[in-house]
N, C-alpha and C positions, 0 to 999 in steps of 0.2 A: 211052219213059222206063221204065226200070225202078222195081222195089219200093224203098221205103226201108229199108235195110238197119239196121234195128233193133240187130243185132248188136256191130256196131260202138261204140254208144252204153256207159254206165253203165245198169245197174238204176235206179238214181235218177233218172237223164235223159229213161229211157222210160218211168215214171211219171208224175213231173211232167208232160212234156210229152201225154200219157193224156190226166191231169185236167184241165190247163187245153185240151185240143179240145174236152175236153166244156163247161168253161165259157164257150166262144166261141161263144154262142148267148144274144141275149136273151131269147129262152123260161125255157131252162133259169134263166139268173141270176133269173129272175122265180121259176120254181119253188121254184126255192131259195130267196129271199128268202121264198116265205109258209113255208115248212117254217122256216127260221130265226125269224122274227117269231111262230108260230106254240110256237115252245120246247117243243115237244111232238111227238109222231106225227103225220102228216096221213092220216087216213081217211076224207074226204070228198072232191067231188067239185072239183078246182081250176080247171076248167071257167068255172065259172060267178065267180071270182074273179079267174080270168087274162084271160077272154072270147076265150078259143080252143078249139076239137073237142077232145071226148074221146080220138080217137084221136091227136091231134097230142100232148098232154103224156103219155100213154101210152108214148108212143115216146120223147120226152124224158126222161119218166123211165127207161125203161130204158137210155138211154143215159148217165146220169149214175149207174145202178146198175152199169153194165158197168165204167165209171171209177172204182168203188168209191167215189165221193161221197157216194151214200146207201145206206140198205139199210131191205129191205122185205119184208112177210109178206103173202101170201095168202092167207084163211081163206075158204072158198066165191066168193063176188061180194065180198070185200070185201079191199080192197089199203090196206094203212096204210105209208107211208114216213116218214122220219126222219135226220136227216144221221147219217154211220157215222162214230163221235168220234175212233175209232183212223188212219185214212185223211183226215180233216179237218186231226186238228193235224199230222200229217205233213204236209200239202198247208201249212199255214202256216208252218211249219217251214222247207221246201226253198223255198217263195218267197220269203221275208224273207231266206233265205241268199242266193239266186239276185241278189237286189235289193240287198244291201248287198255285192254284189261289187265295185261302183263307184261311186266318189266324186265326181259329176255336177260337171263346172266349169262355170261360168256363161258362159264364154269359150273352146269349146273346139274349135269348126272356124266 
């Protein structure tokens, strides 16, 4: 099987579809949910909130920063994330477009 040919697609298409791999993980929705709940930076340790290894949301996180979801600063040992506003409401934007493309019938196969 070959590579998925990206190419092909819209810019739009291969974003969205980016962000939401990354949200098809309920680590991540978790992560995100204390970062959202949290309306603030998270600079501490989500470990002990999630009850999953340091190095498991580690990796989630940078996986959800690859997607542009969040963004994050490094200052010595200390890593603070925060949802990225500009890449969010785009991501809310092209799913509410995505999702009122069709007019679900109640009766329809």
């Amino acid at each position: 099987m070959g590579l998925t040919k990206t190419e092909i697609f819209t810019d739009e298409q291969n974003r969205l579809a980016v962000m939401l791999k990354a949200l098809a993980h309920p680590a991540r929705i978790a992560i995100l949910q204390q970062i959202i709940n949290a309306n603030a930076c998270i600079c501490g340790d989500l470990s002990i909130e999630l009850g999953l290894a340091q190095a498991t949301i580690s990796q989630h996180l940078k996986e959800l920063k690859t997607a542009g979801l969040i963004q994050g600063t490094i200052e010595g040992v200390s890593v603070c994330y925060c949802i990225e506003p500009k890449n969010w409401e785009m991501l809310k934007q092209q799913l509410n477009s995505f999702l009122n493309l069709v007019d679900v019938k109640a009766n329809c196969c």
